[in-house]
C-alpha positions in Angstrom: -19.8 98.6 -23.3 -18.1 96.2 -25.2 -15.2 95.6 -22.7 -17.9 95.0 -20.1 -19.7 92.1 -21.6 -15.8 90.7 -22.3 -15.3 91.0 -19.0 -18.3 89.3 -18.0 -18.1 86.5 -20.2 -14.3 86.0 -18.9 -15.7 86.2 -15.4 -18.6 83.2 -16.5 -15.7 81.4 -18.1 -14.1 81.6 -14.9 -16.7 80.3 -12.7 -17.6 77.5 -14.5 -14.3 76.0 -15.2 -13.8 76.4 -10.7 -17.0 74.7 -10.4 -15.8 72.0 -12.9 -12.6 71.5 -10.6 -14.8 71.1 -7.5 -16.8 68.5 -9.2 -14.9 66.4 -11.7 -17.1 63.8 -13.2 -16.3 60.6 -12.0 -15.6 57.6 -14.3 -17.4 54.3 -13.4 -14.9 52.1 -11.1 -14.3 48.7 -12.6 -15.0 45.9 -10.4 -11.7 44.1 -9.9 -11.9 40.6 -11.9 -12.6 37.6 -9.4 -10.4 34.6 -11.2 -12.9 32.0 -10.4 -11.2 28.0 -9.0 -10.6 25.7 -11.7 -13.4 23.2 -10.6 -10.4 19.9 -12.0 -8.3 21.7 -9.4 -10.9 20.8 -6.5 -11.5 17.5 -7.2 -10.1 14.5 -5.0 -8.0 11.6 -5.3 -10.5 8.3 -5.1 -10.8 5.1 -5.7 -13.6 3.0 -6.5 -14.5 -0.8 -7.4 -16.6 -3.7 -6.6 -15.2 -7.0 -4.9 -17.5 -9.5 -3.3 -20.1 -7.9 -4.4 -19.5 -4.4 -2.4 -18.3 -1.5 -3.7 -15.8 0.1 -2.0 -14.8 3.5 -2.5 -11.8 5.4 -1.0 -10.7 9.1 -1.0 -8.0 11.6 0.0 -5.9 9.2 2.3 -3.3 8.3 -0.2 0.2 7.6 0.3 2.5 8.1 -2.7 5.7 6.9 -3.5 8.5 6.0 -5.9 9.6 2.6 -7.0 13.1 1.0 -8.1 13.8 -2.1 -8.8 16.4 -4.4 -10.5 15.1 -5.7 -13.2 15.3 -9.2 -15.2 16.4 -11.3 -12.3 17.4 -14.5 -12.9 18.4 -17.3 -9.7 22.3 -17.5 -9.8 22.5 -19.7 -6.9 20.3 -21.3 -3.5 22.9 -21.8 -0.5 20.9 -22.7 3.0 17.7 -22.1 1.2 18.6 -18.1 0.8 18.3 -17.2 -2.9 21.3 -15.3 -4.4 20.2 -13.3 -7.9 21.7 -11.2 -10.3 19.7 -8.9 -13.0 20.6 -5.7 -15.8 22.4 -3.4 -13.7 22.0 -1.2 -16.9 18.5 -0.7 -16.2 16.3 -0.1 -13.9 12.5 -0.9 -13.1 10.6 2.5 -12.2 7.4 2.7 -10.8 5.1 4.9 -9.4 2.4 3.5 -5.9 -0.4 5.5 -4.7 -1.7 3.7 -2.0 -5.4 4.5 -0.6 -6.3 2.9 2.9 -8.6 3.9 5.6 -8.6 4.8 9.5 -7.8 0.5 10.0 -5.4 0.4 7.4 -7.6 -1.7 4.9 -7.5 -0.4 0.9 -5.8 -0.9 -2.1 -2.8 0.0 -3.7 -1.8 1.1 -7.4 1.2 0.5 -8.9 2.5 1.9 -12.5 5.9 0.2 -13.8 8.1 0.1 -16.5 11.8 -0.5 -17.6 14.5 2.0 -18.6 17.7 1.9 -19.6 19.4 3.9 -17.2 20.3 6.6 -20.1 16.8 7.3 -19.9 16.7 7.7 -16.0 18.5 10.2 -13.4 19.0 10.7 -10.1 16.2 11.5 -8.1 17.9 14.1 -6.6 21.2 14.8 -4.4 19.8 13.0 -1.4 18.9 9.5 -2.8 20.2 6.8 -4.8 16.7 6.2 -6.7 16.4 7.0 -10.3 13.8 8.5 -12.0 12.8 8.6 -16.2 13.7 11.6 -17.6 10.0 12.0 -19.2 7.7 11.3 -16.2 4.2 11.1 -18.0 5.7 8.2 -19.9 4.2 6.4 -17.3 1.0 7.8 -17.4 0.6 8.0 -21.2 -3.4 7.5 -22.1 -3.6 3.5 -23.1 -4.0 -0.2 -22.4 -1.9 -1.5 -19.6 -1.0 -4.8 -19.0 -0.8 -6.3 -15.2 3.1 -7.2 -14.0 2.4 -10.6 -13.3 6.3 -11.1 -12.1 6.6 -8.0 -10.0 9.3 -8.4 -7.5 10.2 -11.7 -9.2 11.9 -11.5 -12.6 10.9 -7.7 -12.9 10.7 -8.2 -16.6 6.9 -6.9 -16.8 5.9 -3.5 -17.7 2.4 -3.2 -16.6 0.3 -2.7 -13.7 0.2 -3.9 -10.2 -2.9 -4.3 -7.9 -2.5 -4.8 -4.3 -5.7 -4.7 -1.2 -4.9 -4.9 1.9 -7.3 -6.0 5.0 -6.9 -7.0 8.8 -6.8 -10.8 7.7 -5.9 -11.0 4.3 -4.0 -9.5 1.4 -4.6 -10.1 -2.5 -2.8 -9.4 -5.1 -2.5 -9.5 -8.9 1.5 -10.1 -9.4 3.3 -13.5 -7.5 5.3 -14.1 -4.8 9.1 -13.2 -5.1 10.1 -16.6 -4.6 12.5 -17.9 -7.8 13.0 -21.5 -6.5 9.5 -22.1 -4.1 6.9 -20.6 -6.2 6.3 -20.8 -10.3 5.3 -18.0 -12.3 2.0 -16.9 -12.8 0.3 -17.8 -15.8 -1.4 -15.0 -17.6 -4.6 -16.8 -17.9 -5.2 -15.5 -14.6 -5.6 -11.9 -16.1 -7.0 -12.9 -20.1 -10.4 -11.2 -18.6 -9.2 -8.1 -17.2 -8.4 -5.0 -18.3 -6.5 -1.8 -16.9 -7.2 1.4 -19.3 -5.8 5.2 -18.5 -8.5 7.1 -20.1 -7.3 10.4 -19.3 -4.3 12.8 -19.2 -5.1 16.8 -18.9 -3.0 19.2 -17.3 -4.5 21.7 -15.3 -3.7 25.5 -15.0 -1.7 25.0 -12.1 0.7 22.5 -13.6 -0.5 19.6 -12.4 -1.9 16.2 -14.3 -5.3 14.3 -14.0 -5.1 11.2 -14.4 -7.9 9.1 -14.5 -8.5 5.6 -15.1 -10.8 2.3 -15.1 -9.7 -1.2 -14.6 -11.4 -4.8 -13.9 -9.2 -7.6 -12.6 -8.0 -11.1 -11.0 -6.8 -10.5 -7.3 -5.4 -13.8 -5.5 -2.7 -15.3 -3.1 0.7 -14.7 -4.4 0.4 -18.4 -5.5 -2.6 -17.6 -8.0 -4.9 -19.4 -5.7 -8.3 -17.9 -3.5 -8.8 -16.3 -6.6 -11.0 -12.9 -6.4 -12.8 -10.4 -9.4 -12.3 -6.5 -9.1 -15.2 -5.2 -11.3 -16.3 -1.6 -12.1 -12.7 0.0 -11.0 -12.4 3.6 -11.3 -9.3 5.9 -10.1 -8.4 9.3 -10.4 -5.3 11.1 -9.0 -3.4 14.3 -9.3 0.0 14.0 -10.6 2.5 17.0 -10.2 5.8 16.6 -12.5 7.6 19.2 -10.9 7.5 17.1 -7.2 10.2 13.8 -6.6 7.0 11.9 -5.7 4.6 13.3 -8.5 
């Protein structure tokens, strides 16, 4: 009698570990994790500011570029009215230009310089002959600016440049490049405005924000037909790991 019920209770055992086989309970499937956009990764490059009383405001159509230039030029001689210069050949002025513009080529552009002894600078890269500073976002470092009022003059100004550019006329905030036909801007011209890199933040992706406002003094390259910028807003992406960042 005995061996009968252990042989019936082996048989039960039996059965229900096969019917556990045929239906193994399932675990809940996990949803796979959806890594949502970084919203700062979506936003555009613009430009924004009042002039004449109209705001213009400009996006995505930028052109980007680097900038080298000799700086501290000085007249070394005028021979059939063609200038002849000389400047540090030690150093070099670097800048950065993000021009915006629209479908008839009118717009503005941005220009960020400043001087480095060429210890601080390197090659580009293989294919070019421009330098670049060893610590990019030097440039871009959240601050005051000042506005280059010699730009491709003396080149002895750190600062900003602001350039707009329309079918019949162009304005500008540095002077001409004349040494011996045009005298160096005053910087009265700019005592009211102000250029002001508010932000800096790098994104997950490696790439910089940068954002900034700015109000200032556009004119002939003469300082004459003198225009206000008001209200100026930009904001651009920056990538350190690109030549052009």
């Amino acid at each position: 009698m005995k061996i009968k019920n252990f042989l019936g209770l082996a048989m039960a055992l039996m059965c229900l570990s096969a019917c556990k086989k045929e239906n193994p309970v399932k675990e809940p499937i996990e949803p796979p994790t959806v890594q949502k956009p970084d919203p700062l990764e979506l936003l555009k490059d613009s430009v924004s500011y009042i002039i004449d009383g109209n705001q213009m405001i400009q996006m995505e159509n930028i052109t980007r570029g680097l900038i080298n230039a000799e700086p501290n030029k000085k007249l070394d001689s005028l021979v059939k009215q063609k200038e002849y210069t000389s400047g540090d050949r030690d150093s070099v002025m670097f800048g950065r230009f993000f021009k915006f513009s629209d479908q008839n080529r009118s717009g503005i552009t941005i220009s960020f310089l400043k001087k480095y002894n060429k210890n601080q600078a390197q090659p580009a890269n293989n294919l070019t002959s421009l330098f670049m500073p060893v610590n990019k976002l030097e440039l871009f470092t959240v601050g005051e600016r000042k506005f280059a009022l010699d730009f491709q003059r003396n080149n002895s100004q750190n600062g900003i440049v602001l350039e707009l550019q329309g079918d019949n006329y162009g304005f500008q905030t540095n002077g001409y490049p004349s040494l011996v036909y045009h005298a160096l801007l005053k910087p009265e011209l700019q005592s009211q405005s102000k250029f002001e890199i508010t932000n800096l933040q790098k994104l997950k992706s490696g790439k910089y924000i940068l954002e900034a406002k700015f109000n200032a003094s556009v004119y002939w390259g003469d300082g004459t037909h003198l225009k206000k910028i008001e209200s100026g807003y930009i904001r651009i992406k920056v990538n350190p790991e690109s030549i052009y960042f």
